[in-house]
C-alpha positions as CSV (number, residue, x, y, z in Angstrom):
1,X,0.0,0.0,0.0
2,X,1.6,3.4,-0.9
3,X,1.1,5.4,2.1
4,X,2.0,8.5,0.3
5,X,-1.7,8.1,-1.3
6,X,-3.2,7.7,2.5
7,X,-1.3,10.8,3.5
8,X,-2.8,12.8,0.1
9,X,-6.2,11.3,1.3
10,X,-5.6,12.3,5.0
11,X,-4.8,15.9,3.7
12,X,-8.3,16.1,1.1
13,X,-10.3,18.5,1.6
14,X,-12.7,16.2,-0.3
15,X,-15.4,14.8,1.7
16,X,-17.1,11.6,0.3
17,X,-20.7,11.5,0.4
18,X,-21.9,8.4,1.4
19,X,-25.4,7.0,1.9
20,X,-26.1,4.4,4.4
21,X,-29.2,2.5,4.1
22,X,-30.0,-0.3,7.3
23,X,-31.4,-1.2,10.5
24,X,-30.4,1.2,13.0
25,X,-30.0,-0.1,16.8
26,X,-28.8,1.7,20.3
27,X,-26.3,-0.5,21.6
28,X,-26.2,-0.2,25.5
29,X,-24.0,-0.8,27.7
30,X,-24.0,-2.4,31.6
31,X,-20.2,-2.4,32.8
32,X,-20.2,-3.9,36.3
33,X,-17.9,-6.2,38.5
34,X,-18.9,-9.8,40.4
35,X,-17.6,-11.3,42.8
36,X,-20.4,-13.9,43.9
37,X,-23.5,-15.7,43.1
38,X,-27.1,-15.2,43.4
39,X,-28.8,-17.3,46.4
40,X,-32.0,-17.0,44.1
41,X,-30.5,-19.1,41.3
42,X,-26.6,-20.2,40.0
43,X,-25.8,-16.8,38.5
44,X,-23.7,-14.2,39.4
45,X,-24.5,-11.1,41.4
46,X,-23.7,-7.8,39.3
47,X,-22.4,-4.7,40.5
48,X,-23.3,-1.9,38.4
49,X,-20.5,0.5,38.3
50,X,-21.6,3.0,34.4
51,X,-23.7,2.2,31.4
52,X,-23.5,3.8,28.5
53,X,-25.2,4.0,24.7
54,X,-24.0,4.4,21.0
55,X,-25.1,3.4,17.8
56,X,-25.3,0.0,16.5
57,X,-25.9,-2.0,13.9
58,X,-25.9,0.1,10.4
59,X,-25.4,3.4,13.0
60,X,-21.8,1.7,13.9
61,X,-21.2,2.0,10.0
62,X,-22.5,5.5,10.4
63,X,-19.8,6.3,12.8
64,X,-17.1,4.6,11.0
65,X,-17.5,6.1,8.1
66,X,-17.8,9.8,9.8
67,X,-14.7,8.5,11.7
68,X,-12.2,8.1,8.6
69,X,-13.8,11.5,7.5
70,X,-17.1,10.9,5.0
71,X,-20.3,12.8,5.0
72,X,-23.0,10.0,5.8
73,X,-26.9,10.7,5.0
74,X,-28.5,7.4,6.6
75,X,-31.9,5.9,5.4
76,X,-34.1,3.1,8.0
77,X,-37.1,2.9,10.1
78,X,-36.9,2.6,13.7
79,X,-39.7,2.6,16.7
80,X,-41.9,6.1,17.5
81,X,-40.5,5.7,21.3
82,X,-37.9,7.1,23.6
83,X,-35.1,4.3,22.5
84,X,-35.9,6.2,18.9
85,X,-35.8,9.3,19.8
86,X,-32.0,8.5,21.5
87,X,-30.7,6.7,18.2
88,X,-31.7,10.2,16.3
89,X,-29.9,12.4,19.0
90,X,-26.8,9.8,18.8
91,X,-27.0,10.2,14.8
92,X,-27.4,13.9,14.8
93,X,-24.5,14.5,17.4
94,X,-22.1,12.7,14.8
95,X,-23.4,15.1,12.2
96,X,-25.5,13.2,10.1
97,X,-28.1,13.6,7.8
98,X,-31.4,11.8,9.3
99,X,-34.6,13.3,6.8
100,X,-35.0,10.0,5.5
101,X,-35.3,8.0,8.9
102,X,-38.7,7.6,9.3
103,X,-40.4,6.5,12.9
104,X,-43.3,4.3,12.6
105,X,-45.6,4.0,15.4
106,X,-46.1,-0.6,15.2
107,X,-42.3,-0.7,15.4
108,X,-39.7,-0.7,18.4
109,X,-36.5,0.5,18.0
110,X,-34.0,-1.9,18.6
111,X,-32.0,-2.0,21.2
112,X,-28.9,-4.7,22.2
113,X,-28.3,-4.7,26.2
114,X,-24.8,-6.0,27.0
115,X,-23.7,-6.7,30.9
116,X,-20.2,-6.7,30.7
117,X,-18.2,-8.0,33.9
118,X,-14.1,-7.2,33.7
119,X,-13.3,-8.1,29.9
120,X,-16.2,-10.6,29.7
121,X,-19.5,-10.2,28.4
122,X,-22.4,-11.9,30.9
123,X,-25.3,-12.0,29.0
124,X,-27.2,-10.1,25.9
125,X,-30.6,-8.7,26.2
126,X,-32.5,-7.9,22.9
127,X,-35.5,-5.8,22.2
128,X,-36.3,-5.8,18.7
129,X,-39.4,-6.1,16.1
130,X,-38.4,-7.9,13.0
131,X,-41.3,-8.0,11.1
132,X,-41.7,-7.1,7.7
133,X,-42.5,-3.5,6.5
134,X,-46.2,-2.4,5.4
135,X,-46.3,-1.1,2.3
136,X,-46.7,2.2,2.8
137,X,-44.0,2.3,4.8
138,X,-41.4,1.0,2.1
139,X,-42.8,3.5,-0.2
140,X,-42.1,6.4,2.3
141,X,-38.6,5.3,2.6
142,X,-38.1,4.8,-1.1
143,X,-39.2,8.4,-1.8
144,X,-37.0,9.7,0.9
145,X,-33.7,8.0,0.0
146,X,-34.1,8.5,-4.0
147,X,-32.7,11.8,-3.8
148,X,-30.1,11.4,-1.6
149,X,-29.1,8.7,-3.7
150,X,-28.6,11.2,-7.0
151,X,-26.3,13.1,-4.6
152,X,-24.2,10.3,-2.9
153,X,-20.8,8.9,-4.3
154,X,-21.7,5.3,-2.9
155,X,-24.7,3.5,-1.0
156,X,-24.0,1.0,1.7
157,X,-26.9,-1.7,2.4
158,X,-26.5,-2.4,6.2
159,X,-28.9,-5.5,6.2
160,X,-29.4,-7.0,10.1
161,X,-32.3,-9.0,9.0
162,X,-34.4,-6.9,11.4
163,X,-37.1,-6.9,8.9
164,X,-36.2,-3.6,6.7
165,X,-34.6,-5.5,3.5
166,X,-37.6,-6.9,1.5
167,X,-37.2,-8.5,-1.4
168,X,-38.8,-5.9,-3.6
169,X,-37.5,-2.9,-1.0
170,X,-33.7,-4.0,-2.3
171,X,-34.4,-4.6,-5.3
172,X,-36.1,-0.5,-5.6
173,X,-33.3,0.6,-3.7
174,X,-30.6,-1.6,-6.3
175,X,-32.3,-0.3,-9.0
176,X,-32.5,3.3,-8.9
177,X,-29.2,3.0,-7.6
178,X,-28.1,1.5,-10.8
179,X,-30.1,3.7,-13.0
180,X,-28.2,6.9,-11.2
181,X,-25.1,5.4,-12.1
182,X,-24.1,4.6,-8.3
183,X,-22.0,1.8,-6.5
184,X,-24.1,-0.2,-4.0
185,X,-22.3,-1.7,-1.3
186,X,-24.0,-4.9,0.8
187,X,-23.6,-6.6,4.0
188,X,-26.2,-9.1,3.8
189,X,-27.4,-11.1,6.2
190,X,-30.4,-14.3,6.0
191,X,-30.3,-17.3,3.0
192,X,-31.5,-15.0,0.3
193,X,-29.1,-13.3,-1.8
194,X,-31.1,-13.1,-4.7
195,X,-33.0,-9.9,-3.4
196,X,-28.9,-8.3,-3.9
197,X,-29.1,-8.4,-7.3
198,X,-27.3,-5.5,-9.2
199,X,-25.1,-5.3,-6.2
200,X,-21.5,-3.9,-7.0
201,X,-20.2,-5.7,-3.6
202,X,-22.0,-8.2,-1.7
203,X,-19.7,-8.4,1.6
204,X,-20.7,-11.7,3.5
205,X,-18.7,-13.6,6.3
206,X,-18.0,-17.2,6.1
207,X,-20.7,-18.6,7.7
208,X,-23.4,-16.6,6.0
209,X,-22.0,-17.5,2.6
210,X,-22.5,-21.2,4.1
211,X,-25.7,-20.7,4.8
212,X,-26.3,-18.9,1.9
213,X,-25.4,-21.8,-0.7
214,X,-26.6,-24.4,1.8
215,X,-23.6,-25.6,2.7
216,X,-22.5,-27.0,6.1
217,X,-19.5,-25.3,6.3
218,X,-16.7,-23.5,3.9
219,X,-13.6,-25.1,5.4
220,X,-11.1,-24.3,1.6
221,X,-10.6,-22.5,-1.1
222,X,-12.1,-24.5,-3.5
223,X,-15.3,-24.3,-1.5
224,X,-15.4,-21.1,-1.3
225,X,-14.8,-20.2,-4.9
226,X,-17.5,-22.9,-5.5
227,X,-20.2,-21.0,-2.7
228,X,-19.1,-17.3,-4.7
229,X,-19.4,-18.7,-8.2
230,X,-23.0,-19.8,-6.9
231,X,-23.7,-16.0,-5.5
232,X,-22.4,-14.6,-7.9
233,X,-24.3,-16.2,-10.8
234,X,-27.7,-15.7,-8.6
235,X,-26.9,-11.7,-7.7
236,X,-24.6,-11.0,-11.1
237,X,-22.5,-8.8,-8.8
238,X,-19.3,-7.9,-9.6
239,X,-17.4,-9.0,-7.0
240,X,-17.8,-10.6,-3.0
241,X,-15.7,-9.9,-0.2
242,X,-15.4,-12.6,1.9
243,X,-14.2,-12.0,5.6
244,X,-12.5,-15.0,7.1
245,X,-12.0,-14.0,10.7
246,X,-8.8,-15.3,11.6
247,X,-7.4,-15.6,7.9
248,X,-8.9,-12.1,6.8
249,X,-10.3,-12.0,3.2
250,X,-10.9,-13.1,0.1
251,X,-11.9,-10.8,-2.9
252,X,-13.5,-12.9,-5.6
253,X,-14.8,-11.6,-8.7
254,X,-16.0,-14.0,-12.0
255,X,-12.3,-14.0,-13.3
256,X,-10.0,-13.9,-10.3
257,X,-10.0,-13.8,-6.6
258,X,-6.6,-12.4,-4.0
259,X,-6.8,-13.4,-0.7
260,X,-5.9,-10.7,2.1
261,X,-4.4,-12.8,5.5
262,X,-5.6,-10.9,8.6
263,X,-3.9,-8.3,9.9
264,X,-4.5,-8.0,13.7
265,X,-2.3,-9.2,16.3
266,X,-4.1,-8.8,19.7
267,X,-8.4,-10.1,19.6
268,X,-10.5,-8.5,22.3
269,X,-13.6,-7.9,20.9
270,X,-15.0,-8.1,17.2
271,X,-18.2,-6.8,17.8
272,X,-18.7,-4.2,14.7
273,X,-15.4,-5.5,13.0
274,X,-17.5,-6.4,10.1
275,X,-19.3,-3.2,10.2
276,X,-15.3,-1.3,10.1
277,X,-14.3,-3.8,7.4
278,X,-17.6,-2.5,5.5
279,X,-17.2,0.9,6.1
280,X,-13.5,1.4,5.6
281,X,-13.9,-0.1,2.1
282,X,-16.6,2.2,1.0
283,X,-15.0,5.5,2.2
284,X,-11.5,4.3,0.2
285,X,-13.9,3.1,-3.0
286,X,-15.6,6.5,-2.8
287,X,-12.2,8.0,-2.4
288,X,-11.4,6.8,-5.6
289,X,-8.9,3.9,-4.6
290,X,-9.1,0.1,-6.3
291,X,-10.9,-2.8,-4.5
292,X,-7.8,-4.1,-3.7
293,X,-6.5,-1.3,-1.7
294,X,-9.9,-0.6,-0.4
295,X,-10.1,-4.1,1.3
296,X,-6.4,-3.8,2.2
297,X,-7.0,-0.9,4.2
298,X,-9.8,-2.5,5.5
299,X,-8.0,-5.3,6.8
300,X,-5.7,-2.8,8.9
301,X,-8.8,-0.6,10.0
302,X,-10.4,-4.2,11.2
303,X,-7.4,-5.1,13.3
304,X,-7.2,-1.8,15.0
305,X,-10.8,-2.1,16.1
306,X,-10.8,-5.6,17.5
307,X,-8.1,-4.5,19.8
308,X,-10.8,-2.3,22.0
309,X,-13.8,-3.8,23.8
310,X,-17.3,-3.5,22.1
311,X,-17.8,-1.6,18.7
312,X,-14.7,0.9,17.9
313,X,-14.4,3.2,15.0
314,X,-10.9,4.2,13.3
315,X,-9.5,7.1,11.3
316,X,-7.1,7.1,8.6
317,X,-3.9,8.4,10.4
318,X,-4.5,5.6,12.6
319,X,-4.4,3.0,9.5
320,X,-1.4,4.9,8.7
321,X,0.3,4.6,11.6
322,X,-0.8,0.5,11.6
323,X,0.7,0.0,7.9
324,X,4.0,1.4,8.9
325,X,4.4,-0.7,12.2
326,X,2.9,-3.9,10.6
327,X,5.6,-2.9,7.6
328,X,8.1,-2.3,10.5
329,X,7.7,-5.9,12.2
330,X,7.8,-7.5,9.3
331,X,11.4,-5.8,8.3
332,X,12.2,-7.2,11.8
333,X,11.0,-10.5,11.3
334,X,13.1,-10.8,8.0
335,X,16.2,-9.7,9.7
């Protein structure tokens, strides 16, 4: 990776214009110590010390993405409740563009409660609706993101399987994109690809290609070019990006694939890695950089997160500074 292109980039006055489209949770946070258990039943007693709240699930791409220095208009539907009216002051204090989050009154926002004790996380509390849309609703949403969609450099599908992504709501979404010349971006979640047709980049991990192409597991390379060859005959998107956890990723397209090994050296926590890994690559695409470097970059951005406990963002003179010390141990390594 040249990192005199990084420094040009972390010198731009050029602010990408990206628009994130996905289901939009408060992550909270219990942080508390234990030291013994419950006489009411086996579990252990916890001592609340803080709590706290930030944005989760397509908001941690929000914040990302703001993080490494984009402009971010977001697109979803959340719950006409207090838990909604949070997520919009969390969104709006990162300086984002909310007109085409809509609050619909049959809907809760979703909300993730962690109990953390030391390092360790206890237990996870969800309150969520997942149902499908109404129809009036995906028509709302539709007319609110096509215009920002004209004006963005790059659309990123956030896809939780919370109930936003229809079928024919992706498919609207795809296609305008398309028609307006844009890149769409997709971390996709649930068995059903198909609705990602037109995609530019359909971003899954391993296990959710599996799943995908009904397979038990994806354990080599030839079954994972086999599971992308499926995908990407179903979605005709031009490429995937595999994550691989442990052994980073793999971009495969119809005519080649490179393989990226992981960059981290220290695992605490990869909650939102794949959120960081999404965003990073869609703020270097919309910077103008190749896929290549994009996911490269992304790979460094991902190890830098999963060094901090729960969901971390990154910035670009931190991926910096993580190129030249990865290049620095390797020089030491080779000595």
């Amino acid at each position: 990776m040249n990192t005199d292109t990084l420094n040009y980039i972390q010198l731009s006055t050029k602010k990408p214009t990206i628009l994130v489209i996905g289901d939009l949770m408060v992550d909270h946070y219990i942080w508390g110590n234990a030291t013994r258990l419950s006489p009411e039943a086996p579990v252990p007693v916890v001592n609340v010390n803080s709590e706290s709240v930030t944005l989760g699930g397509a908001g941690n791409v929000v914040q990302n993405l703001i993080s490494l220095g984009a402009q971010v208009t977001v697109g979803g539907v959340i719950g006409n409740d207090a838990t909604g009216n949070q997520l919009m002051r969390l969104l709006t204090d990162e300086g984002t563009e909310i007109d085409a989050v809509i609050k619909e009154n049959s809907r809760t926002t979703t909300v993730k409660t962690r109990v953390l004790v030391g390092n360790h996380q206890l237990v996870r509390l969800d309150r969520e609706i997942t149902d499908a849309l109404p129809s009036d609703i995906e028509n709302e949403l539709i007319d609110k993101v096509t215009a920002y969609i004209d004006t963005a450099d790059l659309v990123v599908l956030s896809d939780y399987n919370k109930g936003l992504f229809s079928p024919q709501l992706t498919q609207q979404i795809i296609t305008t994109a398309v028609r307006m010349g844009k890149r769409v971006i997709i971390d996709p979640k649930g068995t059903n690809f198909e609705k990602y047709k037109g995609a530019y980049i359909i971003k899954p991990n391993r296990k959710e290609l599996a799943e995908a192409v009904k397979l038990d597991q994806i354990n080599s390379m030839e079954s994972l070019k086999h599971a992308a060859d499926i995908i990407l005959e179903q979605t005709g998107a031009e490429y995937l990006v595999v994550t691989l956890s442990e052994q980073g990723m793999v971009i495969l397209g119809k005519h080649n694939q490179v393989a990226l090994p992981v960059k981290a050296t220290e695992v605490f926590d990869v909650t939102g890695a794949g959120d960081t890994v999404l965003s990073t690559m869609a703020y270097f695409l919309a910077m103008g950089l190749s896929l290549e470097d994009a996911c490269e970059l992304a790979n460094h951005a991902a190890a830098i997160v999963i060094r901090h406990l729960g969901s971390a963002t990154t910035t670009v003179a931190e991926i910096i500074k993580d190129i030249a010390e990865s290049e620095e141990q390797r020089l030491k390594a080779s000595v």
